[in-house]
matplotlib code that plots the C-alpha trace (Angstrom):
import matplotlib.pyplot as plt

x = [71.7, 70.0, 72.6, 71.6, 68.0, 68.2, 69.9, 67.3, 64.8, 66.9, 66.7, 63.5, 62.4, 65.1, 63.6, 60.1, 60.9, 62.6, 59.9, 57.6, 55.7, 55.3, 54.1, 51.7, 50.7, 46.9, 44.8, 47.0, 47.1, 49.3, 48.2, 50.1, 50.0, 51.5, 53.9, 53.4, 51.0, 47.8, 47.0, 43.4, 42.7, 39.5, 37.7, 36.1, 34.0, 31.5, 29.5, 27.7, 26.9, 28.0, 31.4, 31.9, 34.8, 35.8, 38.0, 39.0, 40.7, 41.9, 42.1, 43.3, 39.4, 36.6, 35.2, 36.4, 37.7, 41.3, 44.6, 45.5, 47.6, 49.1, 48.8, 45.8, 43.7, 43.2, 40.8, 39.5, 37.8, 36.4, 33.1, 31.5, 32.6, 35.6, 36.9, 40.3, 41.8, 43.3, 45.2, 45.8, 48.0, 47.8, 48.8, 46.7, 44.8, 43.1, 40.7, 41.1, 38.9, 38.2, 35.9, 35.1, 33.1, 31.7, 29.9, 27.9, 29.7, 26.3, 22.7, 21.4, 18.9, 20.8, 21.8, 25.6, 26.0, 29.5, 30.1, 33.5, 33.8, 36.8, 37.3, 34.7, 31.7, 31.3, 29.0, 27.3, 25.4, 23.5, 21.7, 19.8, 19.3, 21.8, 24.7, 24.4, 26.6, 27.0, 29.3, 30.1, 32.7, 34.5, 35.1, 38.5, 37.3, 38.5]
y = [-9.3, -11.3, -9.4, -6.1, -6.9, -7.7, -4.4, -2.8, -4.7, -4.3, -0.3, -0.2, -2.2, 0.4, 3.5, 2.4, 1.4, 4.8, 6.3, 4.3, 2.4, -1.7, -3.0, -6.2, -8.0, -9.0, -11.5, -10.6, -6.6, -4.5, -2.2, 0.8, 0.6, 3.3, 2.6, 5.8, 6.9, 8.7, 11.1, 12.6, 15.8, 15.3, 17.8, 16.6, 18.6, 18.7, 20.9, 21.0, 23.6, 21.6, 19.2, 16.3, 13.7, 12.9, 10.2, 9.2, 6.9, 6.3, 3.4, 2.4, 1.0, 2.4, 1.4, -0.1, -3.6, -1.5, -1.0, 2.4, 3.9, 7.0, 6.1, 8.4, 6.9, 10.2, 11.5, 15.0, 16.5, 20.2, 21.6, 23.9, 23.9, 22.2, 21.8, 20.2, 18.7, 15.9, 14.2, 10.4, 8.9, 5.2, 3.0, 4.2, 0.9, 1.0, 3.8, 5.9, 6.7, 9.0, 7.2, 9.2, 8.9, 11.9, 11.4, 14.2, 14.5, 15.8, 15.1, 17.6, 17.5, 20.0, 18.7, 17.3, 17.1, 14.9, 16.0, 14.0, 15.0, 13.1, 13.2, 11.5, 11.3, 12.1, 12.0, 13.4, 12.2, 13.9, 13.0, 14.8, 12.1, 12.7, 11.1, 10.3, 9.6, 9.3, 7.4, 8.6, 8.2, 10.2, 8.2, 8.8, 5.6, 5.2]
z = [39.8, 42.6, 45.2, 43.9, 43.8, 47.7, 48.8, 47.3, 49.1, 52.2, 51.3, 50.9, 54.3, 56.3, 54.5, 55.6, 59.0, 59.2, 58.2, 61.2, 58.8, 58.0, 54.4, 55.2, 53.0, 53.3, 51.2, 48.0, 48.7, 50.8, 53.9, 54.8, 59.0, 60.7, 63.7, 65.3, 67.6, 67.5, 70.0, 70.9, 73.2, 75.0, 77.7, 80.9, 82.8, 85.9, 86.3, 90.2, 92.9, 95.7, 96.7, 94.0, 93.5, 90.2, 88.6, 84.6, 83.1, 79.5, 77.3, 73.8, 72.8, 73.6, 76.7, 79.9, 78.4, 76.7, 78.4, 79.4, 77.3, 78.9, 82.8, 82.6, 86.0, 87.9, 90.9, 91.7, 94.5, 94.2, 94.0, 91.7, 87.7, 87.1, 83.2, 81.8, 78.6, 78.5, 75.5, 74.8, 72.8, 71.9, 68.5, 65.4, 64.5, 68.1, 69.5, 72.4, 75.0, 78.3, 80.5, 83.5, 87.2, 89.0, 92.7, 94.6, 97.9, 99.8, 99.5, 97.6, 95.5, 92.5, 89.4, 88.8, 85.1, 83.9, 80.4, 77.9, 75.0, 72.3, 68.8, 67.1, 70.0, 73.4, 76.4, 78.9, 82.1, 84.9, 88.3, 90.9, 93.2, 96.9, 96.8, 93.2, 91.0, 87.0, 84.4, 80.7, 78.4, 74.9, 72.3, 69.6, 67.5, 64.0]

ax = plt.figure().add_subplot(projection="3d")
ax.plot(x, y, z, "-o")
ax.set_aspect("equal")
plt.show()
């Protein structure tokens, strides 16, 4: 009886790792965490009249203290409206993120306006001043 009652514990555990999941067992209840990973599209955009430079980067929490999950760390140049989406993946429990950095490559006095946008929240930044430049981040939290 005891042999039996094993395989089908041992069935059970291979069905569920299978299935890219892991029973824990936490202050006297089970939680269902999923092994597979969560992925997030996101759109960054600038929006400017003149030249800009424009890098991103993502992580797997929100903000810059995460790792970065995808190898996401990119930089632009252009001028004028630029748009793209970009899509994270990361492990479920942890959120993902799209933290971005535009710069005015002239002294103008026209408005550059950074926009991310994620999942759950996004953000948006502007600046007038020459040379200026602005810092916002999108935000996949759960």
């Amino acid at each position: 009886m005891a042999k039996r009652a094993f395989s089908v514990v041992l069935g059970i555990l291979a069905v569920a790792i299978v299935a890219g999941v892991v029973l824990l067992e936490t202050n006297g209840y089970s939680e269902l965490t999923s092994l597979i990973p969560d992925s997030h599209a996101f759109t960054i955009s600038v929006n400017y009249s003149g030249p800009w430079k424009l890098s991103y980067q993502g992580y797997t929490t929100f903000g810059l203290g995460g790792a970065n999950p995808t190898g996401a760390n990119v930089t632009v140049t252009g001028s004028g409206v630029y748009s793209k989406s970009i899509t994270l993946s990361g492990p479920h429990n942890n959120g993902l993120a799209l933290c971005a950095d535009a710069q005015k490559s002239d002294a103008s006095n026209a408005t550059l306006v950074l926009a991310v946008t994620g999942h759950v929240s996004g953000g948006k930044n502007e600046t007038n001043l020459p040379n200026g430049s602005v810092f916002t981040c999108g935000n996949a939290q759960h």
